[in-house]
N, C-alpha and C positions, 0 to 999 in steps of 0.2 A: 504494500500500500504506500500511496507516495503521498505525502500532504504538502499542499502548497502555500507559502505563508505569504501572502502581498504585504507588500511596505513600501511605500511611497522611493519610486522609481528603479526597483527593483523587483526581483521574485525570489524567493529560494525555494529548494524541491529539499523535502527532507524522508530518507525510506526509513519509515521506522520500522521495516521488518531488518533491519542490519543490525551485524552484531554488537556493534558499538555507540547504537542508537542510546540516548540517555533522555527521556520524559521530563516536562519539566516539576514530576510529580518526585520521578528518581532523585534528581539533580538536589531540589529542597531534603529529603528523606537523608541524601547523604553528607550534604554540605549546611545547608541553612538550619535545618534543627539543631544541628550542635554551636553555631554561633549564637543564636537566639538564648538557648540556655548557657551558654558561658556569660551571653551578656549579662542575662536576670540572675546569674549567679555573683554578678558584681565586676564582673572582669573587662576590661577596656576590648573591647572587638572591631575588626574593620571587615570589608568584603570589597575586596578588590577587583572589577575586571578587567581584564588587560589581553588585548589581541590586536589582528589586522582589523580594518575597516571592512566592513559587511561580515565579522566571523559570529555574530548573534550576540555580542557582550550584553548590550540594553534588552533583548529577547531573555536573554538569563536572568537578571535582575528585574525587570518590570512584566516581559512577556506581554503576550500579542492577543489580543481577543479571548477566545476562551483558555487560551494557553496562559494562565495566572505565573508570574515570575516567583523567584526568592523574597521580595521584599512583601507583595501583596499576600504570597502562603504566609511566611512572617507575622503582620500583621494581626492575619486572621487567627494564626495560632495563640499566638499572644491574647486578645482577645476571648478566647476561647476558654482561657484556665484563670 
């Protein structure tokens, strides 16, 4: 299956039947929940991203229509408890 993400003057095709495909459900699960809890556990925390131009950085962090990033799961989890 291939999803297509539009973004203002570009396209990316992404197959997430590949094996290194990462959701951006995975992505929070592995990274963003343990910053959030180090943060609320009082610890200074950043979330850095850093790549080329068009590699998805702002798609990881805020994420695109129904695709929610790290900061919006964040949020919500936060929230939550």
């Amino acid at each position: 299956m291939t999803t297509r993400c539009e973004h203002p003057g570009r396209r990316v095709a992404v197959e997430r039947d590949h094996p290194e495909y990462a959701s951006q459900d995975i992505v929070y699960d592995k990274l963003g929940k343990s910053v959030l809890e180090n943060a609320m556990a009082g610890y200074n925390v950043s979330l850095f991203a850093y790549g080329q131009t068009g590699a998805g950085k702002s798609y990881s962090i805020m994420g695109y229509g129904p695709d929610r990033g790290i900061v919006p799961m964040a949020c919500d989890h936060r929230s939550d408890e």
